[in-house]
C-alpha atoms as one frame of an Amber mdcrd trajectory, in Angstrom:
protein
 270.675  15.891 156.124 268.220  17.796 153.736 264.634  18.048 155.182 263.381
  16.849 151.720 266.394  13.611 151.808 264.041  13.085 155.532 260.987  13.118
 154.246 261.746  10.717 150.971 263.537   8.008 153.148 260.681   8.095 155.347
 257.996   7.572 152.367 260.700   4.747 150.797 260.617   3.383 154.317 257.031
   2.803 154.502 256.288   1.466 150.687 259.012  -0.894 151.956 257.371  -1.954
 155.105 253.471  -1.376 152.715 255.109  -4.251 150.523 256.491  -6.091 153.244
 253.219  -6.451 155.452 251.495  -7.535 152.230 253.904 -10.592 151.546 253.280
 -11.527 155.384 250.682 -13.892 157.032 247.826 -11.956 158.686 248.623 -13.069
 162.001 252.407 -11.908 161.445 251.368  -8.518 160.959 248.384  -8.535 164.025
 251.267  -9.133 166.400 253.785  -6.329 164.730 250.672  -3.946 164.648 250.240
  -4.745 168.561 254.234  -4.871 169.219 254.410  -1.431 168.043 251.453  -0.122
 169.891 252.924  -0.987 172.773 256.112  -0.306 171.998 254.775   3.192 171.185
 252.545   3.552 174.443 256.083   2.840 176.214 257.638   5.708 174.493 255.469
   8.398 174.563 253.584   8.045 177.648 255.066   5.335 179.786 258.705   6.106
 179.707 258.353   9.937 180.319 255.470   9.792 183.009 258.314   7.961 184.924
 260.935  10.116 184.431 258.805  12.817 185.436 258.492  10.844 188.550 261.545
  10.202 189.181 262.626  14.032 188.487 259.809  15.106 190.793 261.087  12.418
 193.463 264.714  13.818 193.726 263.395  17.254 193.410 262.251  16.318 197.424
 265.011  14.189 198.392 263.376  10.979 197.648 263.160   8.276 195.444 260.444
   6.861 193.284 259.000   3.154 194.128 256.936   1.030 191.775 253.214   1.003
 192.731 253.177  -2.878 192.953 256.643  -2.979 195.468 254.823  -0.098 197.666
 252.679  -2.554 200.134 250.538   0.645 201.121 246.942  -0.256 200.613 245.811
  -2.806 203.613 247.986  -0.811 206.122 246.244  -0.447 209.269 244.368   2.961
 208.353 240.874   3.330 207.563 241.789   5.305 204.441 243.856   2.914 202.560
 241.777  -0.217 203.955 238.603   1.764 201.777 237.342  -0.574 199.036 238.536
  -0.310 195.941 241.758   2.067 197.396 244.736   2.314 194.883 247.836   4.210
 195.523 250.740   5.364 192.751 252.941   7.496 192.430 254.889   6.412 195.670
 258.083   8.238 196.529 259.506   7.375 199.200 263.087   8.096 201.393 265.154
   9.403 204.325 263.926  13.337 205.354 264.644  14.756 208.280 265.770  12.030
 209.991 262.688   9.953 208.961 262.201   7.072 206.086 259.182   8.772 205.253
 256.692   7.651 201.922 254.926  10.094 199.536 252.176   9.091 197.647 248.412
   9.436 195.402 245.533   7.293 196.349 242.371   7.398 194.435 239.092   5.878
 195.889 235.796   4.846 194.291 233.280   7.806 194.539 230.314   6.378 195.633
 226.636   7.502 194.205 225.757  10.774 195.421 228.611  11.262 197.308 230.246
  14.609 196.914 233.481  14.437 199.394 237.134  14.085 198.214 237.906  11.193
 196.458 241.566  11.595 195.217 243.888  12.370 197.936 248.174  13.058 198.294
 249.135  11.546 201.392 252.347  11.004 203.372 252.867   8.041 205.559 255.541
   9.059 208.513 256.992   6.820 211.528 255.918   8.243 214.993 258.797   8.482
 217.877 255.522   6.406 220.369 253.096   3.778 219.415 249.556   4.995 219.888
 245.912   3.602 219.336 244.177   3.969 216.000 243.111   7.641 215.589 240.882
   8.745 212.998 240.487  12.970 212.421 238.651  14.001 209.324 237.783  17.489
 208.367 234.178  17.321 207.447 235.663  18.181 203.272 237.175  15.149 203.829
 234.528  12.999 205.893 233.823   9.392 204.831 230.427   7.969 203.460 229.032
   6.783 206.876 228.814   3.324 205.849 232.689   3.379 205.061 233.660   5.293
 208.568 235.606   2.940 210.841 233.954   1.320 213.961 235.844   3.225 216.494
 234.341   5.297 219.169 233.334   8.905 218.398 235.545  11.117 220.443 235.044
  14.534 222.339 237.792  16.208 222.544 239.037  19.262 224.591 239.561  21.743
 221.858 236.524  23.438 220.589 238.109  24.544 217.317 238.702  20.702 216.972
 235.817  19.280 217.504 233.385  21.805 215.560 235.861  21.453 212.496 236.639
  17.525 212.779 235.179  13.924 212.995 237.161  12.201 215.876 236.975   8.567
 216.162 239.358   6.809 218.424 240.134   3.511 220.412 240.995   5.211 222.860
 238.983   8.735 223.432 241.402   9.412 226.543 244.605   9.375 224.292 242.438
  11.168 221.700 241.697  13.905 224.520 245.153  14.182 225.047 246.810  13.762
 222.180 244.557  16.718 220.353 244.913  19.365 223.023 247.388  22.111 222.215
 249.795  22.386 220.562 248.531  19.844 217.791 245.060  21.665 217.749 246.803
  24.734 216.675 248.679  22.829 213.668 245.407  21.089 213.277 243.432  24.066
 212.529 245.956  26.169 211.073 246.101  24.023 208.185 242.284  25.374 207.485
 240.793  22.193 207.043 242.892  21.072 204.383 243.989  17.623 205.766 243.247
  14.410 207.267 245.009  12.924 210.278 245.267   9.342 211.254 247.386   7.208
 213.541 247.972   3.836 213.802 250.837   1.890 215.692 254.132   3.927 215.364
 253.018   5.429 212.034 250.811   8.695 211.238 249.367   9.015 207.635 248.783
  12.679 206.501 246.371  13.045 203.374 244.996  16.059 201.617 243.270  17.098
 198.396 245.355  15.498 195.403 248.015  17.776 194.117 250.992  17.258 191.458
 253.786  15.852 192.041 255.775  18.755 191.705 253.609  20.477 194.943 254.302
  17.412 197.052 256.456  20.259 198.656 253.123  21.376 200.637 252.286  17.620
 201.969 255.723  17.614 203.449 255.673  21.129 204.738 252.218  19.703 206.601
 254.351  16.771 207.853 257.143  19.312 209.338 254.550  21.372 211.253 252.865
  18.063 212.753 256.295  16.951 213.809 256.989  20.074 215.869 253.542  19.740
 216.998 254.206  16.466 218.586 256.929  16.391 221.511 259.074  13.558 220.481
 259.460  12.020 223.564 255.478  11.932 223.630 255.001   8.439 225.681 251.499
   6.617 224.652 249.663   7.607 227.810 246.181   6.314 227.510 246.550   3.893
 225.336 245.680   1.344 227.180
């Protein structure tokens, strides 16, 4: 079809829908004005920020999950139990042997505070259950009136504990559990991420990145794998 035959159906279009509106009640034509916002909102940013998603998801092997079916925040870690703690994008899937989940959690920044507040974090089952474990890089480090009430931890490493905030249940299984080789992984990641355990799971967070560079979260979950023996047994935990 002509360009010009385009543009006069589309004027003809709307004189038709100009004398159409007019012939309507008010409240008729409030609820097609707000029907086709929506409906427009759907189309141009809804509908394609999930497909991205979903493209990005099987890009890693995974699969998206809604935000609302995800169940993340009010998991036993002191990160996603912060106030106000929302997590989306949430892929999640079989890798390496592991259901593992994928996702972006955004936190109120408090007044004056000048820390991370938007992080990418992977959630991964453990092969031992262990006692909550808290390791912040000081980029990362919570307001103190946020940090959880576990017991501040030394720890056997010197690279670890000038570089980190240890706080665990149990300082003996933090002792043990953060000697070598998991200090090594620890630092070698240059600061860059959080570490927490809780039960059989470990959560892994860093600085937020796109989805399509979720590829470095789960390179940072490969080396912390190989850093942990797998038949690790929870000694000292009680």
């Amino acid at each position: 079809m002509s360009p010009w035959l385009r543009v006069l159906g589309l004027f003809a279009a709307a004189v038709l829908a100009a004398l159409v509106l007019k012939l309507l009640p008010p409240l008729v034509v409030l609820a097609l004005l707000v029907g086709g916002v929506a409906y427009a909102n759907h189309v141009l940013i809804t509908k394609p920020k999930r497909q991205a998603a979903r493209r990005a998801a099987e890009a890693l092997g995974l699969r998206p999950v809604p935000d609302a079916e995800a169940g993340l925040v009010g998991l036993p870690f002191a990160l996603l139990t912060r106030p106000g703690a929302v997590a989306s994008q949430v892929m999640a899937g079989p890798w390496r042997g592991r259901e593992i989940r994928v996702f972006d959690l955004e936190l109120p920044r408090p007044e004056a505070f000048t820390g991370a507040s938007r992080f990418t974090c992977a959630l991964v089952p453990l092969p031992f259950a262990a006692p909550r474990l808290v390791v912040e890089p000081a980029a990362f480090l919570t307001p103190p009136e946020e940090r959880p009430g576990l017991p501040v931890c030394d720890v056997p490493s010197e690279r670890v504990a000038t570089r980190f905030d240890v706080r665990c249940e149990d300082p003996a299984f933090a002792a043990s559990f953060l000697g070598e080789p998991v200090a090594d992984w620890l630092v070698g990641e240059q600061e860059r991420l959080g570490l927490e355990l809780a039960g059989s799971a470990a959560l892994l967070y860093r600085s937020w990145v796109p989805a399509k560079e979720r590829d470095l979260v789960l390179d940072a979950v490969s080396g912390f794998l190989a850093a942990v023996p797998a038949g690790r047994s929870s000694e000292g935990a009680g």
